[in-house]
Backbone as a printed PyTorch tensor [residue, N CA C, xyz], in Angstrom:
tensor([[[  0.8450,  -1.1890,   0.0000],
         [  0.0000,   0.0000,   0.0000],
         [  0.8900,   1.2510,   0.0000]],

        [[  0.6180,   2.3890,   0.4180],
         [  0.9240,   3.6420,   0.6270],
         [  1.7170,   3.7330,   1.7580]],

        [[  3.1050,   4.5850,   1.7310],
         [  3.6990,   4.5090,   2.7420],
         [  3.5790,   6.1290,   3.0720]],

        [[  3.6290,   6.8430,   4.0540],
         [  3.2120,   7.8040,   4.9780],
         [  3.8030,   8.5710,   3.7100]],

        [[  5.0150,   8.8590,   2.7280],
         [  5.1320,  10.0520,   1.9180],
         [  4.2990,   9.9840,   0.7650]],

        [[  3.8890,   9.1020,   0.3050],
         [  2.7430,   8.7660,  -0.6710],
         [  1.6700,   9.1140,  -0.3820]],

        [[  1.5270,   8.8110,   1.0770],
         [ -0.1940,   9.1400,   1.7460],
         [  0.0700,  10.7830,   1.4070]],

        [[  0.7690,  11.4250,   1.8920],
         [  0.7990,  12.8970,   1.8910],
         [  0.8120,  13.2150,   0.7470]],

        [[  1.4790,  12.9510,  -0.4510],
         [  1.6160,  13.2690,  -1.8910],
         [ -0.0640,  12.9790,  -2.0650]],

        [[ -0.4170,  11.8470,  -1.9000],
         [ -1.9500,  11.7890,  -2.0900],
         [ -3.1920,  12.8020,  -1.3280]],

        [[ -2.9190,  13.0130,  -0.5080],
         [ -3.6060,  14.3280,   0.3480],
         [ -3.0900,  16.1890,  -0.1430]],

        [[ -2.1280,  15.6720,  -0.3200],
         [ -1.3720,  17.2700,  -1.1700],
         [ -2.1540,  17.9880,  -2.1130]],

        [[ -2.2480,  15.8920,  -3.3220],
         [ -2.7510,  16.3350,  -4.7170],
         [ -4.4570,  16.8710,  -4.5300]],

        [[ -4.6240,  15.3990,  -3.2050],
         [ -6.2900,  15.6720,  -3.6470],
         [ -7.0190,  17.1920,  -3.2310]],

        [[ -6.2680,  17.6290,  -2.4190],
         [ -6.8460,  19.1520,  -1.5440],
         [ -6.3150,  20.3310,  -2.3720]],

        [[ -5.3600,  19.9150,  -3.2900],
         [ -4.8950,  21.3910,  -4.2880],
         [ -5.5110,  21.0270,  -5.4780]],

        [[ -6.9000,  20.0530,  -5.6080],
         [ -7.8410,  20.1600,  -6.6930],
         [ -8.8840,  20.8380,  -6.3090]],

        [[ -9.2110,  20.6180,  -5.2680],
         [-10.3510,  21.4650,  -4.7130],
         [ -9.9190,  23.0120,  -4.7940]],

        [[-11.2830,  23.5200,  -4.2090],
         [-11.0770,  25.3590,  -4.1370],
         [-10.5170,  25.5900,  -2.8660]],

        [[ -9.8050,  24.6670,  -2.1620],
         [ -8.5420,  25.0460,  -0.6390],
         [ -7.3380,  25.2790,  -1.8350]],

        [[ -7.0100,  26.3070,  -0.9920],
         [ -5.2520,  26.5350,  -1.6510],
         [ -4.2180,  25.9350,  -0.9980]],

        [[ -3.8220,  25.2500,  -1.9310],
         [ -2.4020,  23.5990,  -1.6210],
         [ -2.0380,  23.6370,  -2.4530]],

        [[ -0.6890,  23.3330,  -2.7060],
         [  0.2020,  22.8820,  -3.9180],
         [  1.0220,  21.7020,  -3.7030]],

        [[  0.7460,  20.6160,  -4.7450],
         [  0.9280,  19.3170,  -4.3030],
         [  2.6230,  19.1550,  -5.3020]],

        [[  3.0800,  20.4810,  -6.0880],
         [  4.0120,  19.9060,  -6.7920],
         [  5.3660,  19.7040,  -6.2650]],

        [[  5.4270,  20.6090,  -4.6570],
         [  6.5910,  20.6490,  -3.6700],
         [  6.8780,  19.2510,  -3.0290]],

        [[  5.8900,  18.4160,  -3.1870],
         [  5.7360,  17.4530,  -2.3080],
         [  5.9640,  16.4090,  -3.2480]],

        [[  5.3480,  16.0640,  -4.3340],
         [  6.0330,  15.4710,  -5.9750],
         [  7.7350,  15.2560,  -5.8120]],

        [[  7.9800,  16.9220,  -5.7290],
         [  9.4670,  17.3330,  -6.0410],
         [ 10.0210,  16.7980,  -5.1700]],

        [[  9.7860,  16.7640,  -3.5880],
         [ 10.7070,  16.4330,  -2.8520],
         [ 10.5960,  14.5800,  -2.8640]],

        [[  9.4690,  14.0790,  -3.0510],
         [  9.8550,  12.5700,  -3.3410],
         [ 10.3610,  11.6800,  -4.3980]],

        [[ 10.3090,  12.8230,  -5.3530],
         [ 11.4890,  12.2990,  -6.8510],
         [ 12.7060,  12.7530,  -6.1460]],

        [[ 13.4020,  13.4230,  -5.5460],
         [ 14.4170,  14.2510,  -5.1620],
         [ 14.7560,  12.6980,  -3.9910]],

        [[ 13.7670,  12.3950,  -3.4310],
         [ 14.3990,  11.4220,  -2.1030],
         [ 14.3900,  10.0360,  -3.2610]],

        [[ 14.5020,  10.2810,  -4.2540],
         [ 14.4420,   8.2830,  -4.8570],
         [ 13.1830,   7.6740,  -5.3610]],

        [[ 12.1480,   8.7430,  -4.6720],
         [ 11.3850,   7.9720,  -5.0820],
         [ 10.6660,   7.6420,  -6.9660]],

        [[  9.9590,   6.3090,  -6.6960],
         [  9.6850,   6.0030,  -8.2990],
         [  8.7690,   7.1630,  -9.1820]],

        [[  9.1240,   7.6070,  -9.5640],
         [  8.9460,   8.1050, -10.9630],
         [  6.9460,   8.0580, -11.3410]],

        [[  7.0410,   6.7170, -11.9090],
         [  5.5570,   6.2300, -12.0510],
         [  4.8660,   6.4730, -11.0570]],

        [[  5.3780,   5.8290,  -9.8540],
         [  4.5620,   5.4080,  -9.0560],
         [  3.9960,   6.7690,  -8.0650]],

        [[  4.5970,   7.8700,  -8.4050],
         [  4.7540,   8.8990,  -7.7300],
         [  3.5660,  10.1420,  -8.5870]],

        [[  3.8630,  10.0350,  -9.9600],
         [  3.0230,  10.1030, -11.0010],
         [  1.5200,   9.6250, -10.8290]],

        [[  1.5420,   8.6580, -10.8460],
         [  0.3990,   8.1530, -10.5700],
         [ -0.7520,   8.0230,  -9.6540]],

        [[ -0.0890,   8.7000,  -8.4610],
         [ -0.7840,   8.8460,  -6.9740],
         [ -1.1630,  10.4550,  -7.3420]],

        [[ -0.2750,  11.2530,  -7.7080],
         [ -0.7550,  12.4570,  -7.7190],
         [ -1.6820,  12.6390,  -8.7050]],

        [[ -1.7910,  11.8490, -10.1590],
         [ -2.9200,  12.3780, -10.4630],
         [ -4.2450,  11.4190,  -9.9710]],

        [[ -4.0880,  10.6140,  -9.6650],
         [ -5.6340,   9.9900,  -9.0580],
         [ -6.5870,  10.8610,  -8.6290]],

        [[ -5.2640,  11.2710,  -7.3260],
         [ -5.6300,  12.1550,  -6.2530],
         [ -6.2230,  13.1450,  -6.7940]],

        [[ -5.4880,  14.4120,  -7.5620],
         [ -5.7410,  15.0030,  -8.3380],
         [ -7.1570,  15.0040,  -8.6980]],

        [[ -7.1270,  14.3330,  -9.7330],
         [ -8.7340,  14.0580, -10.5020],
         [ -9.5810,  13.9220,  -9.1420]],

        [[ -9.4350,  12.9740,  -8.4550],
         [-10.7860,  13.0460,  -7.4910],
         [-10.9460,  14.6870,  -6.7950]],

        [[-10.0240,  15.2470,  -6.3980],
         [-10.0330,  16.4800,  -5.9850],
         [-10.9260,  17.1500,  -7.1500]],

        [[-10.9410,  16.9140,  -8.1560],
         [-11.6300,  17.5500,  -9.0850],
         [-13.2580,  17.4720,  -9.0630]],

        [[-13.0390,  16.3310,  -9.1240],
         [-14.2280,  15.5160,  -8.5380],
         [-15.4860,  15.9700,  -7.7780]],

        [[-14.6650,  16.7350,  -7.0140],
         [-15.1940,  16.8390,  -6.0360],
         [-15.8610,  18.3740,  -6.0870]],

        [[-15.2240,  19.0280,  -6.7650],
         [-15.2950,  20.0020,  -7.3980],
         [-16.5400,  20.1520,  -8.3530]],

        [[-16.7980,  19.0790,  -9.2260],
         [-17.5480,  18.9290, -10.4540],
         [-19.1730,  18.6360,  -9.0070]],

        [[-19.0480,  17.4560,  -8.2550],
         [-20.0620,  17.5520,  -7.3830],
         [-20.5060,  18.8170,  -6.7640]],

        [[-19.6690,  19.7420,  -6.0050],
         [-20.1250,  20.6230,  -5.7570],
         [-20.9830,  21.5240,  -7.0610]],

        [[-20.1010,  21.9320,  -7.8800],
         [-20.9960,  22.4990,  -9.4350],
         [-21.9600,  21.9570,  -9.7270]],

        [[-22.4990,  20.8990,  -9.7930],
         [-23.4600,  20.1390, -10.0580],
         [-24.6620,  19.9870,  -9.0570]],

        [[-23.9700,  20.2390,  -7.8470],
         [-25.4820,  20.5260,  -6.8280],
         [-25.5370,  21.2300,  -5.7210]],

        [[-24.6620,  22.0370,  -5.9310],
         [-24.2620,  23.4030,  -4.9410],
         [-25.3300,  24.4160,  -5.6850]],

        [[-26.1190,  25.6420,  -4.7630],
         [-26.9560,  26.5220,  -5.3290],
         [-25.7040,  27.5160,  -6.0170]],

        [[-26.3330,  27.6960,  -7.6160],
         [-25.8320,  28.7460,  -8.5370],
         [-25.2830,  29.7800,  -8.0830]],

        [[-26.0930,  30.8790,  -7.1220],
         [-26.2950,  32.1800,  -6.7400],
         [-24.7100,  32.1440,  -5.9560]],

        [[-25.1110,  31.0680,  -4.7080],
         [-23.7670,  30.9000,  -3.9400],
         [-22.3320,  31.0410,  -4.4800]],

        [[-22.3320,  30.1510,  -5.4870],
         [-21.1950,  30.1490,  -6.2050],
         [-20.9670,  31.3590,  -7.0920]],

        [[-21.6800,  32.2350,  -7.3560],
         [-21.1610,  33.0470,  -8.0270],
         [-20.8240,  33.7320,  -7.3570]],

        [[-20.9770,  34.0330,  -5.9480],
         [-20.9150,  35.3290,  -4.4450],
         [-19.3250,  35.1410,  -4.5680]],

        [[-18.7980,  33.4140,  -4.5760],
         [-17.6930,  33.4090,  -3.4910],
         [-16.5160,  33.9610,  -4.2920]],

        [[-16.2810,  34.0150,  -5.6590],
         [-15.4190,  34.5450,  -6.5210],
         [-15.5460,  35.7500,  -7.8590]],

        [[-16.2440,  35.9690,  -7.6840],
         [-17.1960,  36.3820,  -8.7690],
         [-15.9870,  36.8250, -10.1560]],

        [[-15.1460,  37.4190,  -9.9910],
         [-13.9550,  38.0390, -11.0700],
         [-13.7830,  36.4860, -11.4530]],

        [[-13.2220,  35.7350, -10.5290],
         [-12.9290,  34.4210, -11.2010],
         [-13.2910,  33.3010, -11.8420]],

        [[-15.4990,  33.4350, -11.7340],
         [-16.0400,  32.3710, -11.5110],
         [-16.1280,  32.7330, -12.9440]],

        [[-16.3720,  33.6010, -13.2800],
         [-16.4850,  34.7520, -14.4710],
         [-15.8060,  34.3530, -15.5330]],

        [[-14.0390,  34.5130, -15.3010],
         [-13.4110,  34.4420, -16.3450],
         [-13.2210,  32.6330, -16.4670]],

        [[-13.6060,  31.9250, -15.5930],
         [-13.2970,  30.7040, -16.0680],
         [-14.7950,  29.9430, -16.7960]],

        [[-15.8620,  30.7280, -16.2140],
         [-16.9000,  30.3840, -16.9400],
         [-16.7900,  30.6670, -18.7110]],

        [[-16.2580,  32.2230, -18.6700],
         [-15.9660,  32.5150, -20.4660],
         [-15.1130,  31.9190, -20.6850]],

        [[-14.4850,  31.0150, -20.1840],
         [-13.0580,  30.2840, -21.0180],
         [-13.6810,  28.8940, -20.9900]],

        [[-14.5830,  28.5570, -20.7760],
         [-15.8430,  27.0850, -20.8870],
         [-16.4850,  27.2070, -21.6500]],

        [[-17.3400,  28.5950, -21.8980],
         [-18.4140,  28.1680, -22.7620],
         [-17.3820,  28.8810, -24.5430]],

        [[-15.9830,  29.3130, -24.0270],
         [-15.6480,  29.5050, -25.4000],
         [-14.9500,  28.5360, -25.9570]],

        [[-14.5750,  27.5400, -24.9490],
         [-13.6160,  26.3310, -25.6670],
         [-14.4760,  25.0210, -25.0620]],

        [[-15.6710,  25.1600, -24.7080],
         [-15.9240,  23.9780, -24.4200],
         [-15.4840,  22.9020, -23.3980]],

        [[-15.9030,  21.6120, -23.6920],
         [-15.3090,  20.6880, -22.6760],
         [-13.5540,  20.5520, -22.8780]],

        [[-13.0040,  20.8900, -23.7180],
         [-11.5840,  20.5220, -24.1360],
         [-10.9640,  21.4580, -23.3480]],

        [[-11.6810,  22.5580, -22.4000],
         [-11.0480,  23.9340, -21.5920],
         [-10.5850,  22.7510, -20.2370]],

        [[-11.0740,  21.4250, -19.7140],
         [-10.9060,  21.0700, -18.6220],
         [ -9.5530,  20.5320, -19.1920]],

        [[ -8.9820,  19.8330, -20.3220],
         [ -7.7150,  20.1970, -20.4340],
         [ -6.4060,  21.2430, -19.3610]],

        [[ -6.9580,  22.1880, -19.0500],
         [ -6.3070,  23.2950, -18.3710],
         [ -6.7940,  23.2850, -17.2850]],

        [[ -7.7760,  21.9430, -16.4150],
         [ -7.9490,  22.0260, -15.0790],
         [ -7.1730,  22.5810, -14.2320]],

        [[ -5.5360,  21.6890, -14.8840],
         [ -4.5030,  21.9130, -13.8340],
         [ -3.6280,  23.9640, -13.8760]],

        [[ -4.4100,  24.4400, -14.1580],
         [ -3.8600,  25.8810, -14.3160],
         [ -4.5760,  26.2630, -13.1830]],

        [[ -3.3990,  27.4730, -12.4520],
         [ -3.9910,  27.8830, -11.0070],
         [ -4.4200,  28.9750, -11.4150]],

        [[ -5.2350,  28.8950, -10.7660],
         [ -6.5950,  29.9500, -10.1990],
         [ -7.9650,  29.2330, -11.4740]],

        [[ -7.8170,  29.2250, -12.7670],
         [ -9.0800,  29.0690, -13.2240],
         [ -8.8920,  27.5620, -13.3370]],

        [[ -8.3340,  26.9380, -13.1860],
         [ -8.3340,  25.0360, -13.2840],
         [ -9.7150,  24.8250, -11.6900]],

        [[ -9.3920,  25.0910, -10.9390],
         [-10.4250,  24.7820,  -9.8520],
         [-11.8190,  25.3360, -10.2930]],

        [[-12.1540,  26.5440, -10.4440],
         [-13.3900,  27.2730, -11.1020],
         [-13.3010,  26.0060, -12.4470]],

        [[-13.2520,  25.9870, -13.2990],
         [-13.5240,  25.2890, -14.2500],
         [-14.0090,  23.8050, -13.7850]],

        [[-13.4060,  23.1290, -13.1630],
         [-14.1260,  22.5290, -13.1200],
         [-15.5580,  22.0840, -12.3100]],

        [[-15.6240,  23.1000, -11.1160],
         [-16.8200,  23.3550, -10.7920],
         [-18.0300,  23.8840, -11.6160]],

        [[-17.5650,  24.5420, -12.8770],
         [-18.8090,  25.2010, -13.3740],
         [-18.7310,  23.9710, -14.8580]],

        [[-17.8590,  22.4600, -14.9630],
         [-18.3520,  21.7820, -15.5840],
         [-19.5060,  20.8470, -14.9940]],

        [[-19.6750,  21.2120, -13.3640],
         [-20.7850,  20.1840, -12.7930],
         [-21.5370,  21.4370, -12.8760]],

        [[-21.6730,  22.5150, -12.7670],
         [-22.9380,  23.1630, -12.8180],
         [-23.5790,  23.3170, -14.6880]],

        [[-22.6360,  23.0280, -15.4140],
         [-23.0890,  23.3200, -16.3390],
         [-23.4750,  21.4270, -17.1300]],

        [[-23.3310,  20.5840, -16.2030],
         [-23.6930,  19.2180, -16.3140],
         [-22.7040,  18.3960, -17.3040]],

        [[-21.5430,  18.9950, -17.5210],
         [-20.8550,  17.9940, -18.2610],
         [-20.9780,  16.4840, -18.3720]],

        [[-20.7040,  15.9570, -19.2500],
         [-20.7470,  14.7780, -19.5210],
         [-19.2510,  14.0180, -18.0660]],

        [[-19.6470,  13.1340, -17.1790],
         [-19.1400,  12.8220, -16.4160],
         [-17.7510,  11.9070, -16.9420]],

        [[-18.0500,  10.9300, -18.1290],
         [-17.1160,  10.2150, -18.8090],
         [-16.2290,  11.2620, -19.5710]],

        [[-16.9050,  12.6330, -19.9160],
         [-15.6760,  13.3690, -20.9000],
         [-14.6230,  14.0650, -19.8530]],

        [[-15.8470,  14.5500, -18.6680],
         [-14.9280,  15.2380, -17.7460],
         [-13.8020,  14.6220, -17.3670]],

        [[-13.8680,  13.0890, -16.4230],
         [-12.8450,  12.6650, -16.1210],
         [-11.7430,  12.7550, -17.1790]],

        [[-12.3770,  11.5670, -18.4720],
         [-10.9270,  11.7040, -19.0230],
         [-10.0760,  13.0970, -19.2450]],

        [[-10.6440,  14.0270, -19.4720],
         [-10.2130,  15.1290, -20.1120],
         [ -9.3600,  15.6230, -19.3660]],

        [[-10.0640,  15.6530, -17.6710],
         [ -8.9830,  16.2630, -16.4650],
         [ -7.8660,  15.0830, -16.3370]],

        [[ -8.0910,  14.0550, -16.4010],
         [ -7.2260,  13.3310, -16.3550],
         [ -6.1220,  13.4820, -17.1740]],

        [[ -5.9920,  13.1780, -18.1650],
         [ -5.7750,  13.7490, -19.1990],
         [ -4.4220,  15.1230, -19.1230]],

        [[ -5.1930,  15.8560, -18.6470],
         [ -4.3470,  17.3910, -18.5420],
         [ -3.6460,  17.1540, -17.2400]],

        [[ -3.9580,  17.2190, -16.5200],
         [ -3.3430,  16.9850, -14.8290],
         [ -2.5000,  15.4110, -14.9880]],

        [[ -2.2480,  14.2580, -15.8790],
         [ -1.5780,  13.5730, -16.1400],
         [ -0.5930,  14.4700, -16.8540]],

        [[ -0.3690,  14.6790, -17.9200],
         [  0.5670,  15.3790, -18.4300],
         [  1.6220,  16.4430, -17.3990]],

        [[  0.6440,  17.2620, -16.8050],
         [  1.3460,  18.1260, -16.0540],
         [  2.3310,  17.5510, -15.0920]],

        [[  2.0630,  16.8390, -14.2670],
         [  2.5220,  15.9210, -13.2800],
         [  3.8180,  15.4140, -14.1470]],

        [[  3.7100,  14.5400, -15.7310],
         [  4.7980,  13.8770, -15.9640],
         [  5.8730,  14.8840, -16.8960]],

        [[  5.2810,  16.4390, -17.1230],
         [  6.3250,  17.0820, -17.8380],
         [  6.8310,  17.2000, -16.1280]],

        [[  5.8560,  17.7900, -14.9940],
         [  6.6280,  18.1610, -13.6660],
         [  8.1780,  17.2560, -13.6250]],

        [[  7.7840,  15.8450, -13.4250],
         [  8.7310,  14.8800, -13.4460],
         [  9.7070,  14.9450, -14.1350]],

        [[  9.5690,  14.9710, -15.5050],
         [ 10.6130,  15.1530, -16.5850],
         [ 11.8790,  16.6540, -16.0440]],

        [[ 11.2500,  17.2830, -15.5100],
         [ 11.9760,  19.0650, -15.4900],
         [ 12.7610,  18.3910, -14.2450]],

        [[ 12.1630,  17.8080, -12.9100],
         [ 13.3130,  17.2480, -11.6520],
         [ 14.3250,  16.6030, -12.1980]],

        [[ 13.8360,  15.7070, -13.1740],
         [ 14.5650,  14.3450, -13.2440],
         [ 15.5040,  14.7320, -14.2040]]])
């Protein structure tokens, strides 16, 4: 299973998908930096990742509208016009800070397709993670 720096890499990723501010790539860095595997390190962060997203898309999807527009409004804004101008292929750029979290909350309010969402965040937040890797290594 998961050994206590994995568990944390996994808690890092999943809470810096959500709308809490965390950054899970210090914690990546320092366990490629201690030896650790590559893949396997990769792979925990984006799980994590995506479900953090996840979680995100649930809230959008059945959190009241009004609310969500109170708590950011400049931001909910510009990541909403960068959705309805590129579509589902914008969750591609989940992993971009500040509008990657908004985005994908307003793909559950705006009902995305649940099979496109995942892959798509997956998808983008995979990549990111393994160029991350590539730049340590």
């Amino acid at each position: 299973m998961f050994d206590i720096s994995q568990t944390g890499l996994f808690v890092s990723a999943l809470v810096s998908a959500t709308l809490l501010p965390m950054g899970s790539e210090a914690v990546l860095a320092a366990l490629l930096l201690k030896g650790g595997s590559p893949v396997t390190l990769v792979l925990i962060a984006t799980v994590a990742n995506v479900l953090g997203s996840l979680v995100n898309y649930v809230m959008g999807y059945w959190a009241n509208q009004g609310w969500l527009a109170r708590q950011k409004p400049d931001v909910m804004r510009r990541a909403e016009q960068q959705f309805r101008r590129y579509g589902c292929w914008s969750l591609l750029l989940a992993w971009v800070p500040i509008i990657g979290d908004p985005l994908t909350l307003i793909a559950g309010m705006l009902r995305v397709n649940l099979l496109w969402f995942v892959g798509l965040v997956t998808l983008g937040k995979a990549l990111r993670y393994i160029v991350l890797t590539l730049l340590i290594l």
